[in-house]
N, C-alpha and C positions, 0 to 999 in steps of 0.2 A: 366415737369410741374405737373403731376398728383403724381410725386414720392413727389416732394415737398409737396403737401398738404397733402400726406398720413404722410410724414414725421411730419409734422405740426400736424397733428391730435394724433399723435404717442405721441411727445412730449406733447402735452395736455394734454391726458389722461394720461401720467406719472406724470405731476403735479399735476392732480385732485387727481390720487391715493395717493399720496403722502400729499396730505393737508386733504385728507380723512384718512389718518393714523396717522398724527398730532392731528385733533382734537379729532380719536378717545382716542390717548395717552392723550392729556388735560383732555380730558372727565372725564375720568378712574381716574386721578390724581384730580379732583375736587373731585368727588364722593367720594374717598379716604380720605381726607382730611377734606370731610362732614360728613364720617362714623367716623373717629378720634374724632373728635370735637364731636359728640351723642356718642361715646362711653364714653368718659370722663363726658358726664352731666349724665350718667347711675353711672356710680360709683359714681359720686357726691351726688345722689340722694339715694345712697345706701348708702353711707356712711350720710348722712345725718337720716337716717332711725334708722341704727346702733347707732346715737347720741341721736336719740326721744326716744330709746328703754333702753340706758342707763339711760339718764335722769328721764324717768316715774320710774326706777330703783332707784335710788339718792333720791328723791322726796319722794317715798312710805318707804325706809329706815329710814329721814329724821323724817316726820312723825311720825312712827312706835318708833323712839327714844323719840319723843316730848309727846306721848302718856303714855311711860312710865314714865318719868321724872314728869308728872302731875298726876300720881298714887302715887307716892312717895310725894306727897307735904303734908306740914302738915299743910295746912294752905291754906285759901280762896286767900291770898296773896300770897303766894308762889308759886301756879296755876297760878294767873294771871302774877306772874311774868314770871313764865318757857311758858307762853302761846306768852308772848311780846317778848320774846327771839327769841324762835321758828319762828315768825312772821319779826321778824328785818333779821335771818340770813336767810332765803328765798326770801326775797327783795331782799338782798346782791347777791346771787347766783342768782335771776331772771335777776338781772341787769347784771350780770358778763355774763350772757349765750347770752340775748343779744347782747350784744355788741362782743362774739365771734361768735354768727350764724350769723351776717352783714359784720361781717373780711372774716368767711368762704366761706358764700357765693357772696360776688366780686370777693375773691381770688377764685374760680371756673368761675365765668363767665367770668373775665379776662382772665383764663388759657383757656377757651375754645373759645373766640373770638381770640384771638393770637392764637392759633391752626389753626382755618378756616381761618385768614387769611395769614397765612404762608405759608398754603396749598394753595390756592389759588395764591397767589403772585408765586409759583415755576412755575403756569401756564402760565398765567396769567403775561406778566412781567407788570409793572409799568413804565407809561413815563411821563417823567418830563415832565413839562410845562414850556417852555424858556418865560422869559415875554418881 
């Protein structure tokens, strides 16, 4: 009788261990998976950086040509035309940069929620719902 419950106890605490090394392993794979996903919005953010630091680049270029091109006018008009110019193809470019810093940045936060949650899902399984 008494072997029985040690036996009982025995097996117990071999299961405890055991779903105590399981969760520690999910754990471990979550955190994993947490740290993947922040490392990728780090470089996103880096490379985001990389494009503010071109840009302010492009821009003072940009500029710097439009400045000259208004030295060279021989004419009150001529200014104002190379002024309109300058003015129309910066719209052009603000719009264009736009509409690719909104593509950029989905396409990162997309790439990084499907990260976490892929990582998660290997944990983690998913059960259907029979209806």
């Amino acid at each position: 009788m008494i072997e029985r419950q040690i036996d009982s106890v025995k097996r117990g605490v071999a299961a405890a261990k055991e779903r105590s090394s399981d969760l520690h392993a999910g754990a471990n794979k979550v955190t994993g998976a947490v740290e993947e996903a922040l490392v990728g919005a780090v470089n996103g953010l880096a490379d985001v950086n990389r494009k503010l630091v071109d840009i302010a680049y492009q821009d003072a270029e940009a500029m710097f040509a439009a400045i000259d091109r208004l030295a060279g006018a021989q004419s009150f008009t001529d200014a104002y035309e190379v002024h309109g110019d300058y003015l129309r193809q910066q719209t052009n470019v603000s719009v264009a940069r736009a509409k690719s810093a909104a593509s950029f940045v989905s396409a990162k936060a997309s790439e990084g929620f499907d990260a976490l949650r892929d990582g998660i899902a290997k944990v983690v399984p998913v059960r259907s719902h029979a209806a």
